[in-house]
KOLMARVO-53606 format. One record per residue (C-alpha): x, y, z. Coordinates in pm, whole numbers, padded with zeros to 5 digits, always signed. Layout:
BEGIN
XYZ ...
***
This chain:
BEGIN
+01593+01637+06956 +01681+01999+06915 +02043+02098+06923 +02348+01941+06731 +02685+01996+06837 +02941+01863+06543 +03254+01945+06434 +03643+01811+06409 +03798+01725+06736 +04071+01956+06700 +04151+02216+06537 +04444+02123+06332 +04474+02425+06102 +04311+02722+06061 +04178+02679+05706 +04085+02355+05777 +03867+02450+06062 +03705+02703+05828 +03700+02505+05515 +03503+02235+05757 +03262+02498+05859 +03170+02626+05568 +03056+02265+05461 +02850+02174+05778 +02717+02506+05723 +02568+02444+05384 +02462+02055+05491 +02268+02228+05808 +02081+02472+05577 +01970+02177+05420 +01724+02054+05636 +01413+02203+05582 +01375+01846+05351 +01308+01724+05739 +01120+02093+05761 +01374+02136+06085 +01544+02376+06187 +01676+02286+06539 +01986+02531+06612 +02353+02385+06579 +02644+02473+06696 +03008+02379+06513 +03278+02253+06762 +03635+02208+06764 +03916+02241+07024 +04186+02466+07004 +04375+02263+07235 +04361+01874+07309 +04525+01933+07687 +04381+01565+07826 +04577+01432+07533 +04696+00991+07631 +05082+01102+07491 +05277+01380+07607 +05372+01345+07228 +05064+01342+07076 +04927+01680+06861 +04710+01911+07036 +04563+02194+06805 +04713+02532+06724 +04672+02672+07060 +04420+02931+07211 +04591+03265+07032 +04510+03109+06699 +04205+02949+06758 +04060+03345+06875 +04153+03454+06535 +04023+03090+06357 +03675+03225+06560 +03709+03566+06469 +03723+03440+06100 +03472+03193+06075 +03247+03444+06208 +03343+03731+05902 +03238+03431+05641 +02975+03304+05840 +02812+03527+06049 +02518+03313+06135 +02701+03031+06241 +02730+02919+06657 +03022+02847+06820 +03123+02589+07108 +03475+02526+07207 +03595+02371+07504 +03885+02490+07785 +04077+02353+08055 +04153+02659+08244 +03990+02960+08412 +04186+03227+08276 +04140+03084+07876 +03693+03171+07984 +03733+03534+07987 +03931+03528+07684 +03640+03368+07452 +03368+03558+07608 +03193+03724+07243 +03440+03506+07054 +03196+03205+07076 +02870+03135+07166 +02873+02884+07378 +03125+02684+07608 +03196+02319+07738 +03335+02203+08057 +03574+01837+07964 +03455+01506+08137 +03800+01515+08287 +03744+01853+08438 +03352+01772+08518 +03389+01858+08929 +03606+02178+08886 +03387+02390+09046 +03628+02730+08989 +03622+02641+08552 +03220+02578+08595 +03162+02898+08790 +03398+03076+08524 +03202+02896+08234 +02879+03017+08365 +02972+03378+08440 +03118+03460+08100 +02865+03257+07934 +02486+03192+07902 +02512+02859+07741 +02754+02624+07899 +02795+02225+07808 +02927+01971+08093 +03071+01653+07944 +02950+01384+08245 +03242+01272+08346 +03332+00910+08316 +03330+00783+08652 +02995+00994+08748 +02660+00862+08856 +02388+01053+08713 +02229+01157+09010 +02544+01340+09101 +02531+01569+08814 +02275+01813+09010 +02597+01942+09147 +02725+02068+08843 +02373+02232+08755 +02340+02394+09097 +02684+02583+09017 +02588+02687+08705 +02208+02778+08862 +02385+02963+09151 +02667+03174+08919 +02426+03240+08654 +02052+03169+08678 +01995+03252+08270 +02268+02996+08213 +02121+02694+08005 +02295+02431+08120 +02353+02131+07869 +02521+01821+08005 +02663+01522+07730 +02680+01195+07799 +03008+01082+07704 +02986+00698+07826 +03055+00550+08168 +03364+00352+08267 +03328-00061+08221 +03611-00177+08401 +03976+00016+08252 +03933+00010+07929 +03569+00065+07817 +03260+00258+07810 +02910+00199+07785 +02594+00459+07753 +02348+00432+08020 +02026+00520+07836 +01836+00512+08158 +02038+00834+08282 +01870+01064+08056 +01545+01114+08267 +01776+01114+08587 +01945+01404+08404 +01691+01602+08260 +01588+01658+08640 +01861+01889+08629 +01934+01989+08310 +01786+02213+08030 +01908+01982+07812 +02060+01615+07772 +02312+01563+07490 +02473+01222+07375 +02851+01226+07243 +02788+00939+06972 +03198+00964+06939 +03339+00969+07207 +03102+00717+07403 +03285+00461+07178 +03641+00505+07281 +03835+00216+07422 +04183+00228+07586 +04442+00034+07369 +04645-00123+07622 +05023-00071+07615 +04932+00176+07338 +04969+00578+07350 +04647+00647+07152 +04254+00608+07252 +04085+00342+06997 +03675+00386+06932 +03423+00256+06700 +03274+00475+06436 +02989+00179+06312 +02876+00204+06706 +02905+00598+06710 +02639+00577+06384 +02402+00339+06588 +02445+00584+06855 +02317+00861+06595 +02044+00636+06560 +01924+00583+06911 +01949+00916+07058 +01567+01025+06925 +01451+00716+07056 +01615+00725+07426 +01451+01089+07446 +01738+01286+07455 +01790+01647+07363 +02089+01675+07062 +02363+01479+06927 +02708+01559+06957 +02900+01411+06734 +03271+01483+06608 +03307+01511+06199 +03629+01447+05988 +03721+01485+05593 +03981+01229+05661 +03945+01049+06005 +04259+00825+05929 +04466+01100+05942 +04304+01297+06240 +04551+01431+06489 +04301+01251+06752 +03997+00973+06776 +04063+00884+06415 +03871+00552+06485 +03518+00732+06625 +03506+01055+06439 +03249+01045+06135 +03346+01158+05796 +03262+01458+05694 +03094+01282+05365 +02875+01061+05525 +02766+01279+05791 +02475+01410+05612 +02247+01129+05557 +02311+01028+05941 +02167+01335+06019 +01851+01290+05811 +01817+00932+05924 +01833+01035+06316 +01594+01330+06175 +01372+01060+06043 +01354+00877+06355 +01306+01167+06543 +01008+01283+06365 +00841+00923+06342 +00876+00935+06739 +00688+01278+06815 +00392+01125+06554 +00343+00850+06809 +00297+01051+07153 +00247+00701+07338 +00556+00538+07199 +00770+00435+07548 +01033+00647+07503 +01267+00654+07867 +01239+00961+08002 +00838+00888+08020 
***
């Protein structure tokens, strides 16, 4: 593995955002005790638009979240940014505001946000959509190829649909993805999340979202993406995945671990071989 993406969901207040930063900062610069230094980048959207309830909170919007950005990036001015939009014209907007974009799952197949993504931007992530075969990805990549042929193009498996209300991760994907793909990410969050019937939230499993912190090294892929909480119980979304922000760091040396035990054993079967 070489990239982590981490971060809250959403971005529920300003300070918070930064405050959250600033401490996933200092636990990154920590890891030359694994002697790595893969590059990170801290996540969180200014606006939850795909939200279950029209009721539910969605973040402080994309006018704040420019200046949240434009803050982060006085205090920390090493740190990389990825947010994620829903619409073309909010693209433009973050271009040199942060470093890096993502397409949602939801959103996976709309080819005028990809081509947007990938003009304004030379690092875009895809979250696979649900309902998507791997081997239909490559459509996604050849949009991003054909707009922008310096574009690295991440995709994140995000789980595939069981039936209505669950998800499973199809490790065997990753080599069908890295066909296409610079790189192959696994959402360890949100690859957990089940649909509570008759409920208006989205229920997940933060023990499975560890294991899935776990397996990524083994299953070959590229980074983890996982979403990071000081209090998930009180998270304005996926309370019941996201990590907290206190525990996160010894995940990240454990998946480190693994990660490092795998590239000493160059014949160990991992999938995409």
């Amino acid at each position: 593995m070489h990239i982590w993406i981490l971060g809250p969901c959403c971005m529920e207040s300003a300070e918070s955002y930064i405050e959250e930063g600033k401490i996933l900062s200092e636990i990154m610069d920590r890891r030359e005790i694994m002697n790595r230094r893969e590059p990170w980048y801290f996540k969180a959207s200014f606006d939850k638009a795909n939200r279950t309830s029209v009721d539910s909170k969605r973040g402080i919007g994309l006018e704040e979240g420019i200046k949240a950005f434009q803050q982060i990036k006085k205090e920390i001015p090493k740190i990389q940014l990825i947010t994620d939009v829903h619409e073309t014209n909010q693209v433009e907007q973050l271009a040199g505001i942060v470093d890096a974009i993502q397409v949602p799952a939801f959103l996976c197949r709309q080819t005028d946000l990809i081509v947007a993504c990938a003009k304004y931007f030379n690092v875009v992530n895809v979250k696979k959509g649900q309902w998507m075969p791997p081997e239909d990805a490559k459509y996604i990549a050849r949009k991003i190829e054909q707009t922008n042929s310096n574009c690295r193009a991440m995709i994140t498996e995000r789980g595939t649909s069981l039936g209505y209300g669950s998800l499973v991760v199809d490790f065997g994907s990753v080599p069908v993805l890295k066909r296409y793909f610079d790189d192959v990410i696994l959402d360890c969050t949100h690859s957990t999340q089940r649909s509570i019937s008759g409920g208006n939230v989205t229920g997940g499993n933060r023990d499975l979202a560890e294991k899935y912190m776990h397996a990524a090294p083994i299953f070959n892929y590229d980074g983890i993406f996982a979403e990071v909480h000081p209090c998930p119980a009180y998270a304005f979304s996926d309370k019941d995945c996201q990590i907290p922000l206190n525990e996160i760091e010894e995940l990240i040396k454990t998946s480190s671990y693994i990660d490092q035990q795998m590239g000493n054993f160059p014949h160990a079967p991992r999938m995409s071989e």
